[in-house]
Each structure stands twice: as structure tokens, then as C-alpha cells.
N, C-alpha and C positions, 0 to 999 in steps of 0.2 A: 504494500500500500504506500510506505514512502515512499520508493522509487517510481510510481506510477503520479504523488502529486510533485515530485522534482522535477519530471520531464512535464506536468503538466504546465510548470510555474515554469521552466525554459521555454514553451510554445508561445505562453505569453509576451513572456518578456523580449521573444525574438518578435513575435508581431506586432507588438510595441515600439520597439527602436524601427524595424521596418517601415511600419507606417509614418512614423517621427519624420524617416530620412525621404521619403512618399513624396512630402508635405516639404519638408527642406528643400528638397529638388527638382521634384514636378512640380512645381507651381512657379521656378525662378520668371523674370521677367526682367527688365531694364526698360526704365525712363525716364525724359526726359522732360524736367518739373520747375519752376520755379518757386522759391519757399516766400511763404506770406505770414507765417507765423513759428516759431519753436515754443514749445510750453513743457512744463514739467509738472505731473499730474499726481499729487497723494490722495491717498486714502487709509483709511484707519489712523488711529492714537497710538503716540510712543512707541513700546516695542512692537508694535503689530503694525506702525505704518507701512507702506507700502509705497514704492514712485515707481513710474517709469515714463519715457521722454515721447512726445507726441510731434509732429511735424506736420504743421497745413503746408498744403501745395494747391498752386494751377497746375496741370498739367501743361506743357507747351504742345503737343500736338493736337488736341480738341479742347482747350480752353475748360476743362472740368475741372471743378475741387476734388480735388482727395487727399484725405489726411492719413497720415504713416504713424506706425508706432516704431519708436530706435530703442529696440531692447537686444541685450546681450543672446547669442544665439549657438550653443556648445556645439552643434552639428555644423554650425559655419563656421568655427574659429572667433568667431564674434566677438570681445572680451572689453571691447573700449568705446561704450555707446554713450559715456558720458563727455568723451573727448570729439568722438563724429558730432554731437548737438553743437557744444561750443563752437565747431570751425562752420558750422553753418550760416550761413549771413542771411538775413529776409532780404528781399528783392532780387538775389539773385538767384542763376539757374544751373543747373547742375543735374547731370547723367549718373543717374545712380540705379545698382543692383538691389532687387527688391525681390520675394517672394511673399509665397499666401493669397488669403482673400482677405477681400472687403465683405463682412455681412452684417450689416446692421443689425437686426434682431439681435444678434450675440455679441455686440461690440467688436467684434473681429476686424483687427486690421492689416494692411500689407505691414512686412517689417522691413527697414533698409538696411541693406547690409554694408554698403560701401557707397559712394560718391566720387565723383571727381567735378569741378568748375567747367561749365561753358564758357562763363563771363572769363577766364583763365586759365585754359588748357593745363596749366604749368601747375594746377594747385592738383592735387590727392587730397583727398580726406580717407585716411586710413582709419580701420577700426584696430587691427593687433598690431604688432611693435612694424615701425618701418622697415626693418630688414625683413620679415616675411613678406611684405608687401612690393621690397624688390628697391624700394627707395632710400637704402642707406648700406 
């Protein structure tokens, strides 16, 4: 009986990461947005608060709003989304890698993973140390 719920607890947990990495990769996407706000959003008191960083956008190809969520992302190497918000500027525009959905009912949002400047080709916004990202 143990070894029938260890292998039932490895099925899980394999089709758990699977789906995880599903959702981390089939859903990538890139584009190309102009920022019109950064906010940083808590919830809960004291040790139960809670943040994480939100991004309105226009889109530059069809002129829609859509707002991003830049949260840390272990399947993406993800680890520095409080450093991506800062280098953020409002008004300008920037080609950034994205995955996920938008679905309102559930607050679901696209998350970004990385950026780089329109308005200056020459800038990166790295999320993990520069030398993974090839710039140092």
C-alpha cells in the first residue's frame, strides 16, 4: 500500500510540474507595449502581507490596454522583478517577453518576463544577474 500511494504522489507531482512548465511555455508570447503606469499592489497585514508589481500598458500594435503582472517566475529563471519594475519608465515602449492569460473572472494576468527599450535599443532590462543574460 505505501509503495502504490509513492508512485501515486510521483504521478502527481510529475503532472504538476508538467502542466506548470505547459503554462510557462505554451503560452510565451512577445510584445510590443508602451507603459502608462507601474504600481505595486499589497494585500493583507504584517506578516501575512502580501505585494506583487503590476504594469498598465497600451499595446503599440492595436492600441488596447493591458495590464501585466512582474512577478518572480522559478520555471523562467525569473528572480529580479523588483529590479525589471524600477528600470521601467511610463511613456515609454518596450518589447518584452510575456506568457499566460489575461482572464478577468480570476484576476489572471500575462506575467513579463524580460524587456528591452524601443525608445533605446541599447537598454536591456534584465530580470537574473547580467552575465546570464549575456551583458556582462
Amino acid at each position: 500500500m505505501s509503495n502504490a500511494s509513492g508512485i501515486a504522489t510521483a504521478i502527481v507531482l510529475g503532472v504538476g510540474v508538467s502542466l506548470s512548465a505547459l503554462y510557462n511555455y505554451g503560452t510565451s508570447d512577445n510584445v510590443d507595449i508602451t507603459v502608462t503606469r507601474t504600481e505595486r499592489v499589497t494585500s493583507g497585514y504584517g506578516e501575512d502581507a502580501t505585494s506583487k508589481y503590476m504594469v498598465s500598458t497600451t499595446r503599440d500594435d492595436d492600441g488596447e490596454i493591458e495590464v501585466f503582472r512582474n512577478t518572480d517566475s522559478w520555471l523562467r529563471l525569473k528572480f529580479r522583478s523588483a529590479d525589471l519594475q524600477a528600470q521601467l519608465i511610463e511613456g515609454e515602449s518596450y518589447n518584452c517577453d510575456v506568457y499566460g492569460w489575461r482572464f478577468g473572472l480570476f484576476s489572471m494576468f500575462r506575467n513579463i518576463v524580460a524587456c528591452t527599450s524601443n525608445d533605446n535599443g541599447q537598454v536591456q532590462l534584465y530580470t537574473t544577474s547580467p552575465q546570464q543574460n549575456g551583458l556582462g
